[in-house]
C-alpha positions as CSV (number, residue, x, y, z in Angstrom):
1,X,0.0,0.0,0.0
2,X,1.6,3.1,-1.0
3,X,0.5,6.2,0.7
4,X,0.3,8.9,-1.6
5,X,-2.5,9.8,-1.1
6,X,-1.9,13.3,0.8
7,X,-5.9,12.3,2.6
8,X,-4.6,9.3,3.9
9,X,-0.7,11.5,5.2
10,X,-2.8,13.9,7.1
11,X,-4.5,11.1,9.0
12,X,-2.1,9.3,9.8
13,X,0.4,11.9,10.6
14,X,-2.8,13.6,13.1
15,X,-3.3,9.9,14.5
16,X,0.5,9.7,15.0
17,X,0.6,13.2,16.8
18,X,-2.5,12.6,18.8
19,X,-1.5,9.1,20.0
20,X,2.0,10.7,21.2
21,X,4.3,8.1,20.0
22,X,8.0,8.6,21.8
23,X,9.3,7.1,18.9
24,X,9.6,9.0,15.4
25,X,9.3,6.0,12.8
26,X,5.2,6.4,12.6
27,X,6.2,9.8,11.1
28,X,9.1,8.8,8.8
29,X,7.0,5.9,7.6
30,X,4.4,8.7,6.6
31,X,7.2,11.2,5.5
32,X,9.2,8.7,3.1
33,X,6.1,6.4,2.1
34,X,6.9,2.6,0.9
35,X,10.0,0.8,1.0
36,X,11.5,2.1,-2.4
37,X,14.4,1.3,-4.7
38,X,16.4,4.8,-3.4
39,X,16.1,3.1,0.3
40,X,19.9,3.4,0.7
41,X,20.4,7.1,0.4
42,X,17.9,7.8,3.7
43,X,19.6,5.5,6.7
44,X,23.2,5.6,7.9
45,X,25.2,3.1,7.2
46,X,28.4,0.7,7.8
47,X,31.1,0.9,5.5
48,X,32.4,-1.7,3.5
49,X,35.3,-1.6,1.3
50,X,35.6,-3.3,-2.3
51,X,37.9,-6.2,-2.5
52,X,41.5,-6.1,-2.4
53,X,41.6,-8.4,-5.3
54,X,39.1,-7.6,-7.4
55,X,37.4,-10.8,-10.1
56,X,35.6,-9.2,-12.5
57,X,33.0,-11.4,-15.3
58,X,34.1,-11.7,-18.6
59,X,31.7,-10.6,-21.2
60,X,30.3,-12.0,-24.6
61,X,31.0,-10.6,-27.3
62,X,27.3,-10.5,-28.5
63,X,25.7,-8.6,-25.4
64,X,23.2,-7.0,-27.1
65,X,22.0,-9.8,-28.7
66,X,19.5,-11.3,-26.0
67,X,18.1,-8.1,-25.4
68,X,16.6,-8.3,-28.5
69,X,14.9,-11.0,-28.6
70,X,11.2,-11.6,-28.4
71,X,9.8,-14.8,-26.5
72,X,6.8,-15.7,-25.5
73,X,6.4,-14.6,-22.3
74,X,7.7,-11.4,-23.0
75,X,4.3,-10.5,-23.7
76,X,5.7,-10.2,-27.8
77,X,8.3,-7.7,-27.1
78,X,12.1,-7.7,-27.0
79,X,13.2,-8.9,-23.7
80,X,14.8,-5.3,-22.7
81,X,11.6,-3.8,-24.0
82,X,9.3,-6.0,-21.7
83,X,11.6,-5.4,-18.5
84,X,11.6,-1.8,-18.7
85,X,8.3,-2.1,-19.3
86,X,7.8,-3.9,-16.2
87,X,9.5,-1.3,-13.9
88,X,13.3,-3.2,-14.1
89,X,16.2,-1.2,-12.6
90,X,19.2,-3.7,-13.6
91,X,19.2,-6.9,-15.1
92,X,22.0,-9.3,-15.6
93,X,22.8,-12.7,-16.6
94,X,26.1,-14.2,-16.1
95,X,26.3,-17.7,-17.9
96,X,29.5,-19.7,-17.3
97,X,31.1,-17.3,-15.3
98,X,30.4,-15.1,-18.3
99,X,28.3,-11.7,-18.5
100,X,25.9,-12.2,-21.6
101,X,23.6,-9.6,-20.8
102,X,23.9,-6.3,-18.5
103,X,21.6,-3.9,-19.2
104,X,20.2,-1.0,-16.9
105,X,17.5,1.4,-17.6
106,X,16.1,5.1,-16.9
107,X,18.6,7.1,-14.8
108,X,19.9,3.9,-13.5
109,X,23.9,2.5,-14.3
110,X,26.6,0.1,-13.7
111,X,27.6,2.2,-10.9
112,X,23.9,3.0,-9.5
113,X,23.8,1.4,-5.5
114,X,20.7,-0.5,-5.1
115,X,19.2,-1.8,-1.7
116,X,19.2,-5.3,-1.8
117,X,16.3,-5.8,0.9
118,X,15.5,-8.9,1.9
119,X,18.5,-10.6,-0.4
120,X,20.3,-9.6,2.6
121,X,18.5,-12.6,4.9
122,X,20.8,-14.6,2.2
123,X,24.3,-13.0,3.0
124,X,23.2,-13.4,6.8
125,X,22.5,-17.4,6.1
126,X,26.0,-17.3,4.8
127,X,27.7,-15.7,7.6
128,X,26.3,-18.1,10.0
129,X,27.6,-21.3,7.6
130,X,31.3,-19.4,8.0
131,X,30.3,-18.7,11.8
132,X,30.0,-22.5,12.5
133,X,32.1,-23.8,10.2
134,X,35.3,-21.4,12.6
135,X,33.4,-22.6,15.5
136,X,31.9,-19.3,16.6
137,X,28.6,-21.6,17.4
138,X,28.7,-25.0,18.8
139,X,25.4,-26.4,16.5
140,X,22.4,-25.1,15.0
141,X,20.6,-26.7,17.9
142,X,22.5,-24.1,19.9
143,X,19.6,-21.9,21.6
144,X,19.6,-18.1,21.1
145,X,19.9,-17.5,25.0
146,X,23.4,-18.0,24.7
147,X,24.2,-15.0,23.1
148,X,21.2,-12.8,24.2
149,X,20.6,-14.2,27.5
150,X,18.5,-11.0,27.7
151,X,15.3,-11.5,25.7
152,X,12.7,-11.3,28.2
153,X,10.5,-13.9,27.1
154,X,11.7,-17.4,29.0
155,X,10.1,-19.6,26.1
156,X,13.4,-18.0,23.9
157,X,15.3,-21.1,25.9
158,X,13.4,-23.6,23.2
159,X,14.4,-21.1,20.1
160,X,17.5,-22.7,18.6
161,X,19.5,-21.1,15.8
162,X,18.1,-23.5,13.1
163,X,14.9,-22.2,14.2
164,X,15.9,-18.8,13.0
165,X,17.2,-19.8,10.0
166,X,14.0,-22.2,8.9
167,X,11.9,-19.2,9.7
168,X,9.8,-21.6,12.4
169,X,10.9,-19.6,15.6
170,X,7.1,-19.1,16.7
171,X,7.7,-15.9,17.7
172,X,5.4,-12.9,17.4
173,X,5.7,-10.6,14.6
174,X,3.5,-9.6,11.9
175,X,5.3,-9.6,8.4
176,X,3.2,-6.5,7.5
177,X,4.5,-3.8,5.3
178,X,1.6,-1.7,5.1
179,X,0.9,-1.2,8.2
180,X,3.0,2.4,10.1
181,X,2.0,1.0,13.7
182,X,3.2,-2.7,12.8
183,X,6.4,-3.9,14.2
184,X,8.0,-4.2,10.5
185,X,7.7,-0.9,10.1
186,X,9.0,0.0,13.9
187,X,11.8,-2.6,12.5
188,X,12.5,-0.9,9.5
189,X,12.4,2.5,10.1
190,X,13.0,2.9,13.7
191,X,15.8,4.4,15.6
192,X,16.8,1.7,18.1
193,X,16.4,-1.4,16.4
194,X,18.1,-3.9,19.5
195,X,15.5,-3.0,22.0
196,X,13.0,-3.4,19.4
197,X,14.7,-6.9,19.2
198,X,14.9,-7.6,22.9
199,X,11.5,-7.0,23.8
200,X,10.2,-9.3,21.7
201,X,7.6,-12.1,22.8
202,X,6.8,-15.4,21.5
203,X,3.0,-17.0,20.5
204,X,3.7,-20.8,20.0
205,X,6.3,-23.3,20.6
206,X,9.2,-23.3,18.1
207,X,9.2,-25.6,14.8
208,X,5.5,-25.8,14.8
209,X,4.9,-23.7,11.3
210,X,6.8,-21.2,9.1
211,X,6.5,-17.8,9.3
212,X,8.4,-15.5,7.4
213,X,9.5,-12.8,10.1
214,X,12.7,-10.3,9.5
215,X,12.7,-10.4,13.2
216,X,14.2,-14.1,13.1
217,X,17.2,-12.5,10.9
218,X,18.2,-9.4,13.3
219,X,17.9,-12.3,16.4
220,X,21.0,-14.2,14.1
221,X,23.0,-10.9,13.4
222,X,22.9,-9.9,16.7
223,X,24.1,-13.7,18.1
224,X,26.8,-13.6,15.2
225,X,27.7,-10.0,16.4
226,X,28.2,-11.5,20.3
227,X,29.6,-14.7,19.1
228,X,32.6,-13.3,16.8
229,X,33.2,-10.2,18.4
230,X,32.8,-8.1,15.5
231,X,30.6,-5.9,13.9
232,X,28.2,-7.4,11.0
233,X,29.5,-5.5,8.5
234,X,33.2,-6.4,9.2
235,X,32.3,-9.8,9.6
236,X,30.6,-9.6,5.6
237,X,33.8,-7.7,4.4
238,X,36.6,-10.2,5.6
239,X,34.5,-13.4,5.1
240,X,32.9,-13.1,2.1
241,X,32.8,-9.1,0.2
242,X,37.1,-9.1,0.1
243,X,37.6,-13.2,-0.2
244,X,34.8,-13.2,-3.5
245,X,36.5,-10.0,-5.3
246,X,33.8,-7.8,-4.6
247,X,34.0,-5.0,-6.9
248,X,32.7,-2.4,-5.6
249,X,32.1,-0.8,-2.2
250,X,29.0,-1.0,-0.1
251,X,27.5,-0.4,2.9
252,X,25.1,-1.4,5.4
253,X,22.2,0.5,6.8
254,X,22.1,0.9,10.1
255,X,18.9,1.8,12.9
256,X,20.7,5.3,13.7
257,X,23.8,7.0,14.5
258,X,23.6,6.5,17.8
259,X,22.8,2.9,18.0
260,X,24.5,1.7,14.9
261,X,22.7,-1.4,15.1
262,X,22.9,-3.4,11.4
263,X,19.2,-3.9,9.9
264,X,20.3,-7.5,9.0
265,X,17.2,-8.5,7.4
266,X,17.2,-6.0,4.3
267,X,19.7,-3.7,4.0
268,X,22.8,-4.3,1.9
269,X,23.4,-1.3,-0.8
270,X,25.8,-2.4,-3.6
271,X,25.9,-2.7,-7.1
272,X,24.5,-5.2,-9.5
273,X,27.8,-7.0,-10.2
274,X,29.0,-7.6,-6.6
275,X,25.2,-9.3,-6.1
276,X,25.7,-11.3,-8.8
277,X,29.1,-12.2,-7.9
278,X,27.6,-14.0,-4.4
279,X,25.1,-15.6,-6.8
280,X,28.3,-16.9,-8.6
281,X,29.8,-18.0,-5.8
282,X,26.7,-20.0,-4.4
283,X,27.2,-21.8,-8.0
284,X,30.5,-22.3,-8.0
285,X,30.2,-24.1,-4.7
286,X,31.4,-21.5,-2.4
287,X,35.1,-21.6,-4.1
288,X,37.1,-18.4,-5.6
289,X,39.9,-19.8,-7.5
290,X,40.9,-22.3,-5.5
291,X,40.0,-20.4,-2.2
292,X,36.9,-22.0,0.1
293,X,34.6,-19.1,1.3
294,X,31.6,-20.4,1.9
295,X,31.9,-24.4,3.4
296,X,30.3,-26.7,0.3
297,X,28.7,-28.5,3.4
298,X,26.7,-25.2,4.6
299,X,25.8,-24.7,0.8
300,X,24.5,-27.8,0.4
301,X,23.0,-28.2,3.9
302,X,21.5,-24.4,3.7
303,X,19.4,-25.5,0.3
304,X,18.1,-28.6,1.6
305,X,14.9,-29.3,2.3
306,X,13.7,-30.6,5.7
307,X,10.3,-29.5,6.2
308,X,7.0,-28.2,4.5
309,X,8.1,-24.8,4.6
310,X,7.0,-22.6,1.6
311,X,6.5,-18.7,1.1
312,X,3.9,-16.7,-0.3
313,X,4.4,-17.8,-3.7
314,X,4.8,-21.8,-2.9
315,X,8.4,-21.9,-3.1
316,X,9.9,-24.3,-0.6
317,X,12.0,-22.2,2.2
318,X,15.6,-23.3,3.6
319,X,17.6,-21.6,5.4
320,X,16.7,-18.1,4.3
321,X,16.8,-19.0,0.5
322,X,14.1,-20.4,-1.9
323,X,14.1,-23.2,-3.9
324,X,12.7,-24.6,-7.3
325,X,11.6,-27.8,-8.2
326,X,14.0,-28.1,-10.8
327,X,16.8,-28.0,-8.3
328,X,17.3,-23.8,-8.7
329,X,17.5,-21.6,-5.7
330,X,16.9,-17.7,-5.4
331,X,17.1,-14.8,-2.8
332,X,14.2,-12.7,-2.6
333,X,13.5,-8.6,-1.5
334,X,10.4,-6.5,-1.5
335,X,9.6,-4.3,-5.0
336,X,11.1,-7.7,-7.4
337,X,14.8,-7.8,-6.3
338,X,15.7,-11.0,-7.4
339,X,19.1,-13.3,-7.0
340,X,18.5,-16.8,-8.8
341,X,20.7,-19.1,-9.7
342,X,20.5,-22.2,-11.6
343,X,23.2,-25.1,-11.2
344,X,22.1,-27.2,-14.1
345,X,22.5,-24.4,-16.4
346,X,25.6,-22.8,-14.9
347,X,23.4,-19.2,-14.7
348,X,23.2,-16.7,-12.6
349,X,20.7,-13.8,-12.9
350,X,20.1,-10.6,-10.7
351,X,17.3,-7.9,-10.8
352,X,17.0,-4.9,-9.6
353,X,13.2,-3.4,-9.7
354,X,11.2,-0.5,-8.7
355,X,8.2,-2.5,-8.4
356,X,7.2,-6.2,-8.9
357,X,4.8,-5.5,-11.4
358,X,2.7,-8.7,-11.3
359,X,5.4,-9.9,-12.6
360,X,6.2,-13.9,-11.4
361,X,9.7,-13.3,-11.4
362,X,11.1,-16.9,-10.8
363,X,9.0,-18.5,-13.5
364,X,9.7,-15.8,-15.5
365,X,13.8,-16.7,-15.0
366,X,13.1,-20.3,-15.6
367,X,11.5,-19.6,-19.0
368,X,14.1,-17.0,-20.0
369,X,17.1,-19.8,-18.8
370,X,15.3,-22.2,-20.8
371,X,15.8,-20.2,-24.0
372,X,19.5,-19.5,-23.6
């Protein structure tokens, strides 16, 4: 729900003034609207520096040819035609370790920063494989009151780490992005986001259902922040951003300046290339010539399925990825940002959109892959 609308600003802006909220995030909800693709020019942010050792894709020599073609599902118009069409940012297909189409449109370039949203739960899932893998956590079974012995619910004893990661912690949190009083907005756009975190409760018994909740995300950040001893963002810079040959530099958005607490289950900004590049190391079995990054075991542990998880779409859930049927995988954000990568076909594809768009963006790959 966008709110536009300058009826439906007053109201809410008189019902956050007349309720006397001692928090400001009702009012920058109102004031910046919806979640949009220029997310990572309004919150302050880590730092985090491009890699030492750069690995760039190398690029086909006929580019501009698959832009130009017209299938049938791209509604009988060249495919660069049907994804501006359908509010695409960036879009970019990297086939054995090859770029064979890049492509970026309005004001938008090869240098543009885009938010990558809740792609971000995907880099976190990571983190924890490297975490473990260094012994920073003893097992996934390891409960969450180890490292914040200070959540004041006493049913957190029975959340474990795994439970975090499946997205079946039973805690209470509504995944609602249209709502300014709901706690993913409070999340999102408020200024101290680990009390927000600490004072949460929980409604049922952990492993029962799924239930896709950011919350269960900043609950893993904040045990990989205690566990390591470092900040999030340093932890994503010498583990994965430097070892992969990130690119480019990014940062992470933080709750405030004063708290400088990571929003871990959204807000990496960094270019198209560097997003890819994780994609391409996912596929390439966590390996950067000859280097191990991520464990092959978490990568093919973290894609398994275990349980009847699925998300709003049907797609099975793992720990915080998505998987296909066919044996594909994809991250997923709000407004169509897209990561999917498909091992049979050696291809990795990333999206960055304004909007959706009705748009079923993982079939939509599929089909496209198929074509290649």
């Amino acid at each position: 729900m966008f709110l536009r609308n300058n009826y439906l600003t007053r109201f809410f802006l008189f019902i956050f003034f007349l309720t006397g909220l001692n928090s400001c995030y009702v009012a920058r909800y109102v004031g910046w609207n919806f979640a949009d693709i220029n997310d990572s020019e309004k919150f302050p942010a880590d730092s985090i520096a491009a890699s030492s050792h750069p690995v760039t894709f190398s690029k086909a020599k006929n580019m501009g040819l698959i832009g130009n073609e017209v299938y049938s599902f791209t509604e009988g118009l060249s495919l660069s035609v049907f994804l501006e069409n359908h509010q695409t940012a960036a879009f970019l297909i990297i086939r054995d370790d090859t770029l064979v189409y890049e492509q970026y449109f309005g004001k938008y370039g090869r240098e543009s920063v885009f938010p990558s949203f809740s792609i971000a739960k995907s880099f976190v899932s990571a983190l924890v494989g490297i975490a473990l893998s260094e012994g920073k956590f003893r097992s996934l079974e390891q409960p969450i009151t180890d490292f914040l012995p200070e959540l004041k619910d006493t049913l957190f004893r029975h959340v474990t780490l795994l439970n975090l990661l499946e997205m079946r912690s039973g805690i209470r949190f509504s995944e609602s992005y249209g709502n300014p009083f709901g706690l993913t907005a409070k999340f999102y756009y408020g200024l101290n986001l680990k009390k927000y975190t600490l004072s949460l409760t929980m409604e049922e018994l952990p492993g029962v259902r799924y239930n896709y909740q950011s919350a269960n995300t900043e609950l893993l950040a904040i045990a990989l922040e205690r566990a390591t001893g470092t900040s999030l963002s340093e932890y994503l810079q010498e583990q994965i951003w430097d070892p992969m040959g990130a690119g480019f530099p990014a940062t992470w958005s933080v709750d405030s300046r004063r708290h400088r607490q990571i929003k871990a289950f959204c807000c990496i900004n960094g270019r198209s290339e560097d997003f890819a590049r994780f994609g391409q190391l996912y596929l390439d079995n966590g390996m950067v010539n000859g280097d191990t990054v991520i464990p092959l075991s978490w990568i093919k542990e973290s894609l398994t399925l275990r349980n009847d998880s699925k998300d709003s779409q049907g797609y099975p859930y793992t720990y915080h990825w998505r998987v296909t049927q066919e044996g594909d995988f994809f991250a997923k954000g709000i407004l169509g940002q897209y990561l999917y990568v498909s091992p049979s076909k050696r291809v990795v594809i990333y999206r960055a959109g304004k909007k959706s768009d009705r748009v079923i963006w993982p079939q939509f790959f599929r089909d496209l892959i198929g074509r290649l």
